[in-house]
N, C-alpha and C positions, 0 to 999 in steps of 0.2 A: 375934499377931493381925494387926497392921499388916502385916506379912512376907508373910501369906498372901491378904490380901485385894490386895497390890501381884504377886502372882503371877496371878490369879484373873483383873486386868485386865490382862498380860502378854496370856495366853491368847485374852481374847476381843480385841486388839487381833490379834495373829495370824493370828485365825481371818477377822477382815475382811479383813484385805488381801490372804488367799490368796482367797476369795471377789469382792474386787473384780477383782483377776488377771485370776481366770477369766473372769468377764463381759465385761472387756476382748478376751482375746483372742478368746471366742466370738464379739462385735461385728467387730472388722478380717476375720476371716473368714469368717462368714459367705456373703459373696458367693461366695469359692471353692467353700464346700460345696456348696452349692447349684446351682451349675454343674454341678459332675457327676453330678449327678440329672437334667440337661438335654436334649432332645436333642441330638445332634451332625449339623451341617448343614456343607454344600459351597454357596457362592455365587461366582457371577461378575459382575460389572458390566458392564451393557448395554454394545455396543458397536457401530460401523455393520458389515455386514456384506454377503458375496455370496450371492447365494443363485441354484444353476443345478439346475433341475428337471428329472430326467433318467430314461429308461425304457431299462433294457438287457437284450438276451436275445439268444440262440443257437438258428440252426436249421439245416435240410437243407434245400438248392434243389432246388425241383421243377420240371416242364415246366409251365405253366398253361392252356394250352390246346391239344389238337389237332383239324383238322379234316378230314373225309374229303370224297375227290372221288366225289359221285354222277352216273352220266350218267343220264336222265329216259329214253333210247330203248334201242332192240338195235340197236347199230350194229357193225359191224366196225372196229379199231384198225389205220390204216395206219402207223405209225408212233409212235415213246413218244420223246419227244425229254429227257424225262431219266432219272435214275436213282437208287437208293436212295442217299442222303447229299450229295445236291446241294440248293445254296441257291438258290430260285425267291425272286423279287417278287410280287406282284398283278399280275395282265396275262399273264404269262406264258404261253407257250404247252407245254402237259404233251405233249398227244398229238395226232396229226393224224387225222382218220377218212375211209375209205373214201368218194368221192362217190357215195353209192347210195341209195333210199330205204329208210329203216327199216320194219320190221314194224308199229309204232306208226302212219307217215304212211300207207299202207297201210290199216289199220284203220278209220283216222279219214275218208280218204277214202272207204270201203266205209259207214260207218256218217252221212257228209253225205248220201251219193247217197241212202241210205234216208232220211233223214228228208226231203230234199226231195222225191222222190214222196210220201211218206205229207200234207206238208202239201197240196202240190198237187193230191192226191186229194183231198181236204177238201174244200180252196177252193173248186176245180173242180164238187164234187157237191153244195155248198152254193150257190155260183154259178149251177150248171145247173137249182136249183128257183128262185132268184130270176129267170131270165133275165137275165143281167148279159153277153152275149154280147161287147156293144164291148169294157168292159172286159178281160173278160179275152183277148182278142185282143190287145188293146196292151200289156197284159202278158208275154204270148207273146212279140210280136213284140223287148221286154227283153231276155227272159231268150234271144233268139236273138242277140241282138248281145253280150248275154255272152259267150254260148259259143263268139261268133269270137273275144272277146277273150283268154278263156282259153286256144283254140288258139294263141293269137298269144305268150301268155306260156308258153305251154310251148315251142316252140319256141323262145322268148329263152333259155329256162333251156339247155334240149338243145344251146344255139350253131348251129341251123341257118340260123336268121334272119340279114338281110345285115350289120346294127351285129353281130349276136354273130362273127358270121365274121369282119370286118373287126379286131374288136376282140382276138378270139383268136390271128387272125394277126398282129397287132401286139407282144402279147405275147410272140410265141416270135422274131419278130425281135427285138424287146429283147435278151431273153434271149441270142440266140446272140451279137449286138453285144457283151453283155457278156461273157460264157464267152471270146469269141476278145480281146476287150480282155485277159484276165486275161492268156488263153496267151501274147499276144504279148509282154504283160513279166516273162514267167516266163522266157521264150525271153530277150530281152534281157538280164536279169540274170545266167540263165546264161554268154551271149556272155561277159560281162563278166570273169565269175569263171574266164573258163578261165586268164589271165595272171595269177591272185595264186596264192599258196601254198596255202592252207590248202582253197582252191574250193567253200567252203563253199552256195554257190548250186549246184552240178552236180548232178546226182544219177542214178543209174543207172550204166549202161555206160562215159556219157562220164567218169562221175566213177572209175569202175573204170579204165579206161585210163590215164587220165592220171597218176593215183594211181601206175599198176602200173610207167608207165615214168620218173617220177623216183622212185621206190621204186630201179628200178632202175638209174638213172641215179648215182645215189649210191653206189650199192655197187660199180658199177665205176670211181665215181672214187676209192672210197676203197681199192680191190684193186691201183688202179694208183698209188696215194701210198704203198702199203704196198710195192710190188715196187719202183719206184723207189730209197726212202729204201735195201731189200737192195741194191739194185745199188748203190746210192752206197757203204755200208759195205761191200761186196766192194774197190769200187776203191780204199779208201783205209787197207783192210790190207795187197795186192797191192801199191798203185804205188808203196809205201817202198821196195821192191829195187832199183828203177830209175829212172835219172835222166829219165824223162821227168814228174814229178809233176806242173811247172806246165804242160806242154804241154796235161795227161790235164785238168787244172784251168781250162784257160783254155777249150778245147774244151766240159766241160760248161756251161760259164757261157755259150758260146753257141746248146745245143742248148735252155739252162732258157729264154732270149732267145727263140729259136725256137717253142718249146713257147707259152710267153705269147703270142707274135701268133698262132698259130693259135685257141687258147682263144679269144683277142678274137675273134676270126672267126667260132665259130662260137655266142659270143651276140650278136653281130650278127645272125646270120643265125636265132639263136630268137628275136630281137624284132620281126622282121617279120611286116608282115600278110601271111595265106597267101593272098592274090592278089597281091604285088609276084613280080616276077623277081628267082631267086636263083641264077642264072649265072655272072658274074662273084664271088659269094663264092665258088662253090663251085671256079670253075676258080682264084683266089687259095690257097685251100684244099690242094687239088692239088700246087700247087708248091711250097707250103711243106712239104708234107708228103712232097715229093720231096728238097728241101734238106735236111730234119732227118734224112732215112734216110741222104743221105751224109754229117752230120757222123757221124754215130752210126756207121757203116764208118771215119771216120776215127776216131773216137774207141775201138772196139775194135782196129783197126791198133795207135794204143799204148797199148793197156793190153796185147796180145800182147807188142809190142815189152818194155814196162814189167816182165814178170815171163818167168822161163826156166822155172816149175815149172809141170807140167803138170795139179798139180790144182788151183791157182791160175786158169791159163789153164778147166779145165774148169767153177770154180765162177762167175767173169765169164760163161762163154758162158750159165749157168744163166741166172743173174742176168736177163743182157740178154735172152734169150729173153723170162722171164717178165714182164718193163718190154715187149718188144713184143708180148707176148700180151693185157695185162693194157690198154694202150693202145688195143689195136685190138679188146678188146668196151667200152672207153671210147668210141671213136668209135661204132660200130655206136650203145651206149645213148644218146648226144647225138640220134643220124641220129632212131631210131625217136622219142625224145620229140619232134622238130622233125615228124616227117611225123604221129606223132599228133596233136598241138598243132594242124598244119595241117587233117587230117582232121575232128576234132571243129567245128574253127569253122564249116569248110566243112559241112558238117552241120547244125549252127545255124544256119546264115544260110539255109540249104536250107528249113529248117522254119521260122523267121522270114519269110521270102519267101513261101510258102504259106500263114502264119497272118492277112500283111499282105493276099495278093491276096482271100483268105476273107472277112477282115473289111472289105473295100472293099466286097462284093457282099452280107457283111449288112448293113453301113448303108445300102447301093444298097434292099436290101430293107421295111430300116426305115419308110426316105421313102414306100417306095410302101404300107404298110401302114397309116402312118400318114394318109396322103392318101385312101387306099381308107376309112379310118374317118372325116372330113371328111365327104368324100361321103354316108357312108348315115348319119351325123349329119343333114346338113341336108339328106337326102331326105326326112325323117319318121320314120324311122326310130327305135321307143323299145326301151330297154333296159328288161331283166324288172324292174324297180325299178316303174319309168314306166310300164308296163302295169298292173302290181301295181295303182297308182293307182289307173288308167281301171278295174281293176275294180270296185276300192272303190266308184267315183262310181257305176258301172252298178249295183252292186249298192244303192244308195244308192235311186236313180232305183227300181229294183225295189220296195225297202220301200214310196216313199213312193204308188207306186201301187196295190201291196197293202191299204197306214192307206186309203189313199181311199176304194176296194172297199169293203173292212170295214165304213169307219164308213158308207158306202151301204147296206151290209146290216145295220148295225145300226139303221137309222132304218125300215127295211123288213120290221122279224120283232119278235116279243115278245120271241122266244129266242136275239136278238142279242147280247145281252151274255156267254150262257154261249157261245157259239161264237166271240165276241171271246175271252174267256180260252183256250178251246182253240186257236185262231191262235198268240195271240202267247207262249205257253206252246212252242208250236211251231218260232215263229221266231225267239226268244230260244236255244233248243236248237241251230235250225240258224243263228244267228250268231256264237255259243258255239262251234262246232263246228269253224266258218270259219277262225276266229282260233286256235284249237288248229293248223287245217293251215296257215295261213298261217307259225304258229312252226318249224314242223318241217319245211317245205319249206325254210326260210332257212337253217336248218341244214344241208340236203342236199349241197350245194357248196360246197366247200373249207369243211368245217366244223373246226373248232379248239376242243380244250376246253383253258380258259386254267385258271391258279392265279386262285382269288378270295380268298387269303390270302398275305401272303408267307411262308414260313419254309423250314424243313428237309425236305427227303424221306423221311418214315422206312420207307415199305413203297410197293411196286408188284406191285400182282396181276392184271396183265393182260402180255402181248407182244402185235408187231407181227403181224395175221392173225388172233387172237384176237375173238372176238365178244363182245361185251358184255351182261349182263340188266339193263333195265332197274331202275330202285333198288338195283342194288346198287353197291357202295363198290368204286372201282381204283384209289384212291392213296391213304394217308392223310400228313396235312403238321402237321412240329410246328410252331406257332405261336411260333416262339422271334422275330419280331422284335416280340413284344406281352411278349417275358417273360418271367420264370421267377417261383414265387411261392416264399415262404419264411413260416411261421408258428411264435409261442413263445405260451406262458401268462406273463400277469401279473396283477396281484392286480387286484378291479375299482374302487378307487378311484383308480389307475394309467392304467386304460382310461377314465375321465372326464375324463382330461385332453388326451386325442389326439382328432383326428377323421379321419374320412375324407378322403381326399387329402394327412393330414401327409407329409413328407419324413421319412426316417431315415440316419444316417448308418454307413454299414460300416465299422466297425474295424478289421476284418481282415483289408483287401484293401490290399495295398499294391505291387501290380505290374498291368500290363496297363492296357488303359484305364477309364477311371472308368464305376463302377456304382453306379447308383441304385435306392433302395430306396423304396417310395411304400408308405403303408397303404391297404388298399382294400377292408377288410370288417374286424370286430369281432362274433367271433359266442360263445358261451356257452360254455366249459370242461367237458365230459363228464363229465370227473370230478370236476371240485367247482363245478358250476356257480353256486352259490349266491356266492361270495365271487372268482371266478376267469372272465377271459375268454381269448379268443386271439385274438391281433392280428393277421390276415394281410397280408402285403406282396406287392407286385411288383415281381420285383427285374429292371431294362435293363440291356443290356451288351453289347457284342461278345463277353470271352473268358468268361464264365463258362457253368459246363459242369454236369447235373444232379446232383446228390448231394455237390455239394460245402457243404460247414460254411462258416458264416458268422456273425458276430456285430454286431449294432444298436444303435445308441444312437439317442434320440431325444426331444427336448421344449425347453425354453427355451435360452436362450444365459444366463450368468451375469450376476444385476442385480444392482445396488447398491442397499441398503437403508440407514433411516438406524437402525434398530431390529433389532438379530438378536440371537437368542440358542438356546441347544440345546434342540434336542426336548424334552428329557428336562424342562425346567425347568415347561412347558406342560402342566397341568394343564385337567380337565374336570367339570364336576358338569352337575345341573340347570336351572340359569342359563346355562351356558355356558362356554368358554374362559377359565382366568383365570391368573394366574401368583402367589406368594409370594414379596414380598423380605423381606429380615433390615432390620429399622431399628431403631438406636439410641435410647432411653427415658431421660432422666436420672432418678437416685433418691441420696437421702442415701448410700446405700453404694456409688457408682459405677452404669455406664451396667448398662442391663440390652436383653438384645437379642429382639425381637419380629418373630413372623411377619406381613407384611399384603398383604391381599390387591389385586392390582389385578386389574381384569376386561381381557382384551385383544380380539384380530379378527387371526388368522392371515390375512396375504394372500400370502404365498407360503412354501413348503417343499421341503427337498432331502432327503437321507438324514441329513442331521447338522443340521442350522439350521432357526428357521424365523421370518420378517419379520413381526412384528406391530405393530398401531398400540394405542393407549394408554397407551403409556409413556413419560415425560419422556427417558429415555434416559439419568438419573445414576442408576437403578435397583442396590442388589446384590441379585439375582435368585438364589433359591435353589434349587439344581439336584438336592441328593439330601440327604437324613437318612437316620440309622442307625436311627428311629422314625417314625409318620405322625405329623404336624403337622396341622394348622389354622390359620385366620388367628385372628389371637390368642394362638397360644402362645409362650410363652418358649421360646427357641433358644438354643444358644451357636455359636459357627463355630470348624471344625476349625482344630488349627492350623496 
């Protein structure tokens, strides 16, 4: 009995302790199990950071603007002074036209004459039921001294008048002062160049000649260095048979003596000017070249003497022939380069001399042309400008005796006011009309149509002699120093951070000189307009060329923050911008880790980071879960 009741309490003591066990180990772990029920979370701890806000994209350079040359008349094209693919400025002068009047001047003048009889009829028949007789007598007597003055300015224009003659002729003497200035140091230069080498100043005939005879000059001194050196290796396979060797040796060494003073003699006699006397070279000349023919008899004496074979003796006589054949078109080509040499200069100074007494009688000219225009200066004498003027005024004086008239006859009719509008409806037309032909006459003489843009030449649809229609287009010019433009798509919260006039920076130019790229319009994306714009630029440069790829960057320079952390950690609800870090919780069974929320304020972003304010900055900031969180949830961190 006692046996079994001492088993019975075996048992249940047993059975606690395996039971207490358990409750043990369930309690130490806990905390593990329960972790891996947890999310799993990535944190980083705030840190300062850069942050460089930057826009990049790739496009194709376009032309950005071209613009066409229109002429306003029908005029004839004397001249195109440039051509397709040439670089013009502003100012420049394209084409010259014909001094003649246009079709248009013409017109304009056929359509003033009308309207000034038509007012005049008016005036006149309105005038002639007022009786306003004085009037318009002195009006008359205006429009009479006009029309001397207008004769007076059409004769300025035509150059018959005495300033336009005086002033014409002064011009064309300039002119030829100049033209014979050129010639004369054209001529000079040449003078110059005939004693160098290369004569790069000559040109024509003289330069042919000269050319042709040391061309020639050369080849026969080189025919006679060539016959020579035979002759020398004849005599000194020959003169071994015979003991005259040093005789035959001492001999050439003073005909080679010989030969050199003549040489000297006769570039002595090429470096003279071709007016000194060359008499005495020439009779020096002479006798040496008398001397050198008797060593040279002495000198084949023994080389005869020096060998007894006969075809020895006949390969010497070869020899020596072709040394005096080859010598004497030596001389001859010396002689002809010294007499051409002479003739050319003499020639030049011929036309020098001529260019000098011409230009003596056109500055003679000048003075008097210049003095003749003095004169009809301070005779009274006005130039078409200064008429132009006096017409203005006369025509001034015109109107304001006209308004007199008028407002006389309007104080004198009921229906003065409607015949004042019909006037000056009329005279506004023909003052209107004035100023048209006043424009188109200025044009008429040496008229010039300039570039009013600078760039490239891309088309010419006129030549010289060609007439022109009014409005239409004869040059078109690419605007290339305004630019080429280049355009990409970027998202449009991207496009909110650029403005008009930003700078952007080329990537992928790394040769030539530096190109710039300016934004200068922001307009809607076609294709996805709603969320996408296109940024167009203008891109300057000397070497960039149209169709060429190019790549941009463009927006902040990289700043320091004290606050940055990754995108990705930066969350958004209803309220606002906020981020979740992991913090630490103490509990009986160790730390337990929670999400909490702080609120923050983005104030700058790049593709990776981004600066925000509200955070102490010891933050661990949770950047991703394997599950969504909230603030408040229990978290664990990977590990």
């Amino acid at each position: 009995m006692d046996e079994n009741k001492s088993k019975r309490k075996d048992i249940i003591k047993t059975i606690a302790i395996i039971f207490l066990a358990a409750m043990l180990v369930l309690t130490f772990f806990s905390n593990t199990i329960m972790n891996y029920s947890l999310p799993e979370v990535s944190a980083v701890y705030v840190s300062q950071g850069t942050i460089s806000e930057q826009i990049r994209g790739s496009g194709t350079v376009t032309v950005q603007q071209e613009y066409e040359v229109v002429l306003d008349q029908t005029r004839e094209i004397k001249s195109v002074l440039v051509k397709e693919g040439n670089t013009v400025s502003a100012g420049d002068t394209l084409f010259e036209l014909e001094d003649e009047e246009s079709e248009e001047l013409e017109e304009a003048k056929s359509t003033l004459t009308t309207l000034e009889l038509e007012y005049n009829k008016a005036l006149i028949e309105y005038s002639a039921q007022q009786g306003y007789s004085a009037e318009l007598a002195e009006i008359s007597d205006a429009e009479e001294t006009l029309e001397k003055l207008k004769e007076r300015y059409e004769a300025a224009l035509a150059g018959t008048d005495d300033l336009s003659v005086s002033t014409a002729a002064y011009k064309a003497a300039k002119k030829d002062v100049d033209a014979l200035t050129a010639e004369q140091t054209k001529i000079s230069e040449a003078l110059s160049a005939v004693d160098t080498d290369d004569m790069l100043d000559l040109t024509g005939d003289y330069y042919t000649r000269l050319r042709t005879a040391k061309d020639n000059l050369t080849a026969a001194q080189s025919a006679y260095d060539t016959a020579q050196d035979d002759y020398d290796d004849v005599l000194d396979e020959y003169s071994s048979q015979t003991d005259y060797s040093d005789e035959i040796t001492a001999k050439r060494r003073e005909i080679e003596t010989l030969q050199n003073k003549i040489n000297q003699y006769y570039i002595e006699m090429f470096n003279l000017d071709p007016t000194e006397d060359t008499s005495s070279l020439n009779a020096a000349i002479n006798e040496e070249n008398l001397n050198l023919k008797y060593l040279k008899q002495d000198l084949s004496t023994l080389t005869q003497k020096a060998s007894s074979s006969s075809m020895a003796k006949l390969k010497i006589q070869l020899a020596e022939e072709k040394v005096t054949k080859t010598k004497k078109a030596l001389n001859a080509a010396k002689e002809t380069l010294t007499e051409e040499t002479r003739s050319v200069k003499l020639s030049l100074r011929d036309e020098l001399n001529d260019v000098e007494e011409k230009l003596y009688a056109a500055n003679e000219a000048l003075s008097e042309a210049e003095e003749a225009k003095s004169d009809a200066t301070a005779a009274g004498g006005l130039s078409a400008s200064e008429l132009s003027v006096k017409i203005e005024e006369q025509e001034a004086a015109i109107r304001d005796l006209q308004t007199a008239l008028e407002t006389k006859q309007l104080t004198d009719s009921t229906s003065a006011q409607t015949v004042k509008l019909d006037l000056d409806n009329m005279e506004q037309s023909i003052e209107a009309q004035k100023e048209k032909i006043e424009k188109l006459e200025a044009e008429t003489i040496d008229a010039v149509v300039t570039a009013k843009v600078g760039g490239l030449i891309k088309s010419v649809s006129v030549t010289a002699g060609e007439s022109t229609t009014a409005g239409s287009a004869v040059m078109v010019i690419s605007m290339v120093d305004k630019g080429y433009t280049l355009s990409f798509s970027v998202k449009t919260e991207q496009a909110k951070k650029v403005s008009i006039g930003d700078k952007a920076e080329i990537t992928n130019w790394y040769w030539g000189d530096d190109l710039q790229a300016t934004l200068v319009a922001i307009n809607p994306d076609s294709s996805d307009p709603q969320s996408s714009r296109i940024l167009e630029f203008r891109i300057t440069g000397s070497d960039i060329t149209e169709g060429q790829s190019l790549s941009l960057s463009m927006g902040s320079k990289g700043q320091q923050y004290a606050v940055a952390i990754p995108n990705s950690a930066v969350r958004e609800d209803s309220n606002g911008k906020f981020v979740l870090a992991m913090e630490a919780k103490s509990s009986p069974l160790g730390n337990r880790y929670v999400a909490v929320r702080y609120d923050v304020e983005v104030i700058a972003k790049d593709d990776n980071n981004s600066a925000v304010n509200g955070l102490l900055g010891s933050e661990f900031i949770i950047i991703t879960s394997t599950t969504p969180i909230e603030a408040g949830n229990q978290v664990r961190p990977a590990n």
